[in-house]
N, C-alpha and C positions, 0 to 999 in steps of 0.2 A: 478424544479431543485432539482436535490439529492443533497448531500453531501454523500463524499467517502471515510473513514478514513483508510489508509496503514498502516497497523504494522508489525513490526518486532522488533527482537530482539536491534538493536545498532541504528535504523531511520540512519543507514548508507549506505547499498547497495539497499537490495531490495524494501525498502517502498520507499525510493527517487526515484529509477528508476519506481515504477508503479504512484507514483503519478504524476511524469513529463510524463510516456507517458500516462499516463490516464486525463491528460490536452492537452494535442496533441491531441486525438483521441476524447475527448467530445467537443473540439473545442467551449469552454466556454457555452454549453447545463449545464452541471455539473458543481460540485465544487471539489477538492480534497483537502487532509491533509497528512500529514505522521508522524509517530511518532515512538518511540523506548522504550521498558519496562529500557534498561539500556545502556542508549545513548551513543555514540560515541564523541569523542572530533571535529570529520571532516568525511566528508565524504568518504569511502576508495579509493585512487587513479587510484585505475582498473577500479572501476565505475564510477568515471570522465573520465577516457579514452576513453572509449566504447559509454557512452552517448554525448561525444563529438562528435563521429562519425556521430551521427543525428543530430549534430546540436542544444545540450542542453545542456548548461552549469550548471553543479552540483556544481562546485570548490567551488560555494561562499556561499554555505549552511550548514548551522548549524543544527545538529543532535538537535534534542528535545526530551524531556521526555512525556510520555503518560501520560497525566491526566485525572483524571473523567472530567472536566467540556471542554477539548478535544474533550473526547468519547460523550459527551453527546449529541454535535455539529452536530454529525456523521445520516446519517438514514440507510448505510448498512457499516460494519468493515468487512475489508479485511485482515487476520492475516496468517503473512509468517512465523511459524517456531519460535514463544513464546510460544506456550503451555500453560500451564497455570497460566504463569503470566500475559497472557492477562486476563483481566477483562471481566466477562457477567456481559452486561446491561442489566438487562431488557427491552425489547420494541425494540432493533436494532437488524436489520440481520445481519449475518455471513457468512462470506466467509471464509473456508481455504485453502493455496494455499500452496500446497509442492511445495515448492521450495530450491534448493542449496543454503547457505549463500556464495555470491560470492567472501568473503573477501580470499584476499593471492592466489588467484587462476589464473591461467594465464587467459592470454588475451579470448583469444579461448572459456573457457568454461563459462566467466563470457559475452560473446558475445550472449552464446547460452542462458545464464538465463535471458537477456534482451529482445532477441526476442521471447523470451518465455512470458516473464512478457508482452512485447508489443500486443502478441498477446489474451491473458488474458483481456489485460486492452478496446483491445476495442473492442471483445465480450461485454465486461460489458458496455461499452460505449452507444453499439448497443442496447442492452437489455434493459437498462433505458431509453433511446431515444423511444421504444416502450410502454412505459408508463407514465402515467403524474404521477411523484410523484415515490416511490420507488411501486412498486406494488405484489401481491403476485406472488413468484416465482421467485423472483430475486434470494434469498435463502431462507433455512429454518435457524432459531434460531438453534445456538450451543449447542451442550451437554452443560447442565448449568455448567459454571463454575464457581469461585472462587466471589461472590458478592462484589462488591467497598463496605465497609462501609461508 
């Protein structure tokens, strides 16, 4: 079993929505996390909208702060759009995932960054199901960034 840490910037749009469908799509194979460099008071309302439409409810979730002992939980980080106030760890893969921050954006195009994150997430689903443990090639290590003191 991996563990799968989602980051973004607010742990309000896009780490919530990969972490809810990247628990849909490992169908408890996996574990997921989501967290935010500068967290959100709530989740933004577009993206409760939209993930309601499949049938997952965001509403009652609380943005969180990314901490070292978070990240350290993690065996591949998935990071939407921090830069580099995300943290390299040493020792965990990297995923970077352009994606739009879907905050204040209509209906429509925060539809198409879900089915986009959906379809992302269970690639990655698929891909760690083909190996026991996170294995090489899930990704490579990030340009070293900023080290957690």
């Amino acid at each position: 079993m991996a563990t799968v840490l989602f980051v973004c910037r607010q742990n309000a749009g896009r780490s919530q929505m990969s972490q809810a469908l990247f628990e849909r799509a490992s169908a408890g194979r996996h574990r997921a996390l989501s967290a935010g460099t500068t967290p959100a008071e709530h989740v933004h309302p577009e993206v409760v909208s939209v993930m309601a439409e499949l049938g997952i409810e965001l509403g009652d979730k609380t943005p969180q702060r990314l901490t070292r002992e978070l990240a350290q939980q993690a065996d591949v980080v998935v990071t939407m759009g921090c830069g580099d106030q995300c943290p390299y760890i040493p020792g965990k893969r990297y995923i970077d995932w352009e994606l739009p921050d879907p905050a204040g954006r209509p209906l429509a195009e925060v539809r198409a960054v879900r089915d986009e994150i959906a379809r992302r997430t269970q690639a990655l689903a698929e891909q760690l199901g083909r190996h026991a443990g996170v294995a090489d090639g899930v990704a490579s290590p990030a340009a070293p960034r900023a080290a957690w003191n």
